[in-house]
FILUM-212173 format. One record per residue (C-alpha): residue in one letter; x, y, z. Coordinates in steps of 0.05 Angstrom, whole numbers, plus 5000, padded with zeros to 4 digits. Layout:
REM residues N
LUMDREN type   xx   yy   zz
LUMDREN    a    X    Y    Z
...
//
This chain:
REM residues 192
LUMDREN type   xx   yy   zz
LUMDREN    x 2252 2643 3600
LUMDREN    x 2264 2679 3667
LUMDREN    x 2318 2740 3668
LUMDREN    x 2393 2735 3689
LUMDREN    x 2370 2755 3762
LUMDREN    x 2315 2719 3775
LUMDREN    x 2360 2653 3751
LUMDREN    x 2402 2669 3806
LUMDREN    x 2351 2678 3862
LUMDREN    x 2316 2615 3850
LUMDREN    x 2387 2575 3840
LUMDREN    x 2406 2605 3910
LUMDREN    x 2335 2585 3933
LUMDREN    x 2344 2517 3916
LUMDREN    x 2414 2499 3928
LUMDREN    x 2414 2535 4001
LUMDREN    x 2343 2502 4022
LUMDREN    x 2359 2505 4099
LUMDREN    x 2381 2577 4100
LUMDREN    x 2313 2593 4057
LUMDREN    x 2277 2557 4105
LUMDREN    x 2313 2587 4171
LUMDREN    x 2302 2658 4133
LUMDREN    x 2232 2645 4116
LUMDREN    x 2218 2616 4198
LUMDREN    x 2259 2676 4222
LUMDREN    x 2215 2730 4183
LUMDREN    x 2150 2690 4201
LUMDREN    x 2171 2694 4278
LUMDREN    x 2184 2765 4272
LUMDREN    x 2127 2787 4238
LUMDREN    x 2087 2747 4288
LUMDREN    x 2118 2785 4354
LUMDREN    x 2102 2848 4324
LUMDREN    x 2037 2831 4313
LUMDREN    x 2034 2799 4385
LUMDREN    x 2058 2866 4415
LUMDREN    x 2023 2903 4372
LUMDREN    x 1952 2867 4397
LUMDREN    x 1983 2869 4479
LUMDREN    x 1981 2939 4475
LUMDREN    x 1915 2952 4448
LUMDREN    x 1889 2902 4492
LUMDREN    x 1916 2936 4548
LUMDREN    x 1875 3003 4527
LUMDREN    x 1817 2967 4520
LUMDREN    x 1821 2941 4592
LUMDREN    x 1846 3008 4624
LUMDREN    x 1798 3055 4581
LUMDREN    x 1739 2997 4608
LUMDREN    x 1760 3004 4681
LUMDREN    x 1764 3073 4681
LUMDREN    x 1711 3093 4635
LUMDREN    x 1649 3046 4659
LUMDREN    x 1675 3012 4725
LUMDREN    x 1699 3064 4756
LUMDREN    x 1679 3133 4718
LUMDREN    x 1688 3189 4782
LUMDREN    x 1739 3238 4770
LUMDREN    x 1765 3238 4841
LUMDREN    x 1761 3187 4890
LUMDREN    x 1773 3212 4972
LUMDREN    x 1803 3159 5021
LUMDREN    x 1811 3159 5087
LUMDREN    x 1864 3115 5126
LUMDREN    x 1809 3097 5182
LUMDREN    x 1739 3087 5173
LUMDREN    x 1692 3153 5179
LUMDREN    x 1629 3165 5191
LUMDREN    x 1576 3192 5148
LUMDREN    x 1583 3264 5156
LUMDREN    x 1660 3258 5127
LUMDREN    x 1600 3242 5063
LUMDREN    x 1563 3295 5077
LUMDREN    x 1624 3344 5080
LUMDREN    x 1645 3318 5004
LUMDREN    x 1582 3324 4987
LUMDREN    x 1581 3404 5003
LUMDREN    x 1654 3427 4977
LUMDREN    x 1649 3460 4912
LUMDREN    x 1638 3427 4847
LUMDREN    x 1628 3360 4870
LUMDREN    x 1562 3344 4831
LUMDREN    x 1547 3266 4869
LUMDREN    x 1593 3227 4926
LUMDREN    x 1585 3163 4954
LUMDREN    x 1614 3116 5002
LUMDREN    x 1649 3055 4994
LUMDREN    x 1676 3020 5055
LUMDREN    x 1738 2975 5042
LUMDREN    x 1756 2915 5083
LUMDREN    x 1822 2883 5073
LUMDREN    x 1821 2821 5090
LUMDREN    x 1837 2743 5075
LUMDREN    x 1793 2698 5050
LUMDREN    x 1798 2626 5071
LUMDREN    x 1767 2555 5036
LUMDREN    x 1787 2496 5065
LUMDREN    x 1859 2494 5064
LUMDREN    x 1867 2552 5011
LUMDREN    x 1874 2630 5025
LUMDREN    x 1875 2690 4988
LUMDREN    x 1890 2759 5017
LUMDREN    x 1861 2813 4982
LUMDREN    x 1794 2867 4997
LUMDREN    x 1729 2867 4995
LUMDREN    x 1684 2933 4967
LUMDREN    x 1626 2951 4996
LUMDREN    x 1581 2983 4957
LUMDREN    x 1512 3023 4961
LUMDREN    x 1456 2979 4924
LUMDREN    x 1446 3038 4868
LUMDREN    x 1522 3059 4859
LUMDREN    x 1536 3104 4805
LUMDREN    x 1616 3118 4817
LUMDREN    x 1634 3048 4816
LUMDREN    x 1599 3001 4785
LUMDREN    x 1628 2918 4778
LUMDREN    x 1608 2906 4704
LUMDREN    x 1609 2834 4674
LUMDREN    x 1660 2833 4613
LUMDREN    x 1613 2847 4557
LUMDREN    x 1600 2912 4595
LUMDREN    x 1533 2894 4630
LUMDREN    x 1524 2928 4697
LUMDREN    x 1528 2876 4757
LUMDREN    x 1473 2897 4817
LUMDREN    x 1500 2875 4882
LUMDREN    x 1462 2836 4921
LUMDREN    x 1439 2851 4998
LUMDREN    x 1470 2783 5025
LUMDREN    x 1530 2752 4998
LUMDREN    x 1586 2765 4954
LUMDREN    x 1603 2781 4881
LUMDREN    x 1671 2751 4857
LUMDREN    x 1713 2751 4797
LUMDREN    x 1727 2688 4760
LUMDREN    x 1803 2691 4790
LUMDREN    x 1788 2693 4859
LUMDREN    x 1743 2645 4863
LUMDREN    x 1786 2600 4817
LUMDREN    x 1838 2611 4866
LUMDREN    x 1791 2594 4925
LUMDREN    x 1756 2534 4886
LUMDREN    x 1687 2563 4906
LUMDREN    x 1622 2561 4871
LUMDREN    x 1563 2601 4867
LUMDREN    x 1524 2585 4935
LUMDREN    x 1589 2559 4975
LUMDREN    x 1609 2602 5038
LUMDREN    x 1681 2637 5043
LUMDREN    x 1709 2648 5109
LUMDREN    x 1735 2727 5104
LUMDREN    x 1781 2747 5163
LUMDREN    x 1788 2818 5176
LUMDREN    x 1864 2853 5170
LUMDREN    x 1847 2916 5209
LUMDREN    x 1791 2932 5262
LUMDREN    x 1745 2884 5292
LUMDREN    x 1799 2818 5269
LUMDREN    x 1724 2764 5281
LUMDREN    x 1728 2724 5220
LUMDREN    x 1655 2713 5185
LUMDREN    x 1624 2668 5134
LUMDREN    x 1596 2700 5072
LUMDREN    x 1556 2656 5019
LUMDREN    x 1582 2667 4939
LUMDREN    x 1522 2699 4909
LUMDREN    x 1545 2710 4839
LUMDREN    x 1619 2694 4806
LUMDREN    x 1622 2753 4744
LUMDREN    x 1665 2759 4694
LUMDREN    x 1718 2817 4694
LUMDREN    x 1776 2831 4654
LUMDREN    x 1822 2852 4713
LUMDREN    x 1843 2828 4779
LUMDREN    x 1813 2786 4839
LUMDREN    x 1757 2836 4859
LUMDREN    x 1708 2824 4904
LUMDREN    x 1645 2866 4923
LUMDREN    x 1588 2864 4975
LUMDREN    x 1522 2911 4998
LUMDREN    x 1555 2971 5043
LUMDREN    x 1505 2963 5089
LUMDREN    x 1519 2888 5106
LUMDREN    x 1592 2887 5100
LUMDREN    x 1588 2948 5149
LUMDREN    x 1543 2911 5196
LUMDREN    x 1586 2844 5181
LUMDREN    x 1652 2879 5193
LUMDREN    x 1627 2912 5272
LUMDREN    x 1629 2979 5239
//
């Protein structure tokens, strides 16, 4: 009942089984990378449009390559069109556990930050706390430390005293192996 062409398909379907199946495997596989690449890419968006547009939403961010005092703040805060500045203080640094280590920063931050502010995942604002540390759920994998253990963070630059800092909260974060602390303790922890 079927037409002159269709005969033909369906004998070459059946009397070539392995090359149907290879074909029919080959165009599965491709349609699935497409739609793999496809997804990377709007997943990368997602995390770089959530990074830039909640976690870190200032326009313009001024660094220094030594620490300053407060009036280099002060003098930001007067040049024109700069509507609100804040200070961070960054400490590079390596972070020690037992016999594992991790070199990588910590963030200080003002209690009430509105430039940079560590969200959890689902895009809930994290408050940091005035002892202790925030971490991402990658760094402290890689440190094997849990909420209430004590890091050991040695200083790269300045004052090199290593210090203990307890794990306050571990929050979820789509990128990287951040951690951040109160400015005013990691100042005072750091000898600045």
């Amino acid at each position: 009942r079927l037409g002159f062409r269709w005969q033909m398909v369906l004998r070459g379907i059946i009397r070539q089984r392995t090359r149907t199946i290879v074909s029919g495997m080959a165009g599965m596989a491709g349609a699935g990378l497409m739609l793999v690449t496809l997804h990377m890419r709007d997943s990368i968006n997602e995390m770089i449009e959530f990074q830039f547009d909640h976690v870190l939403p200032s326009d313009f961010e001024v660094g220094s390559k030594d620490e300053r005092n407060l009036g280099a703040l002060y003098e930001a805060r007067r040049l024109p069109g700069v509507d609100l500045a804040e200070p961070q203080f960054q400490v590079g640094c390596t972070f020690r556990r037992g016999h594992r280590e991790k070199q990588g920063g910590i963030t200080g931050l003002l209690p009430n930050a509105r430039l940079t502010i560590p969200r959890e995942a689902d895009g809930e604002p994290v408050r940091v706390p005035e002892t202790g540390l925030v971490l991402t759920p990658r760094l402290a994998e890689l440190l094997d430390v849990r909420v209430g253990q004590a890091v050991t963070v040695e200083p790269v630059d300045g004052r090199k005293d290593s210090f203990q800092v307890p794990v306050v909260r571990i929050v979820d974060s789509y990128l990287g192996t951040a951690a951040y602390a109160n400015f005013h303790t990691l100042n005072r922890l750091g000898g600045e």
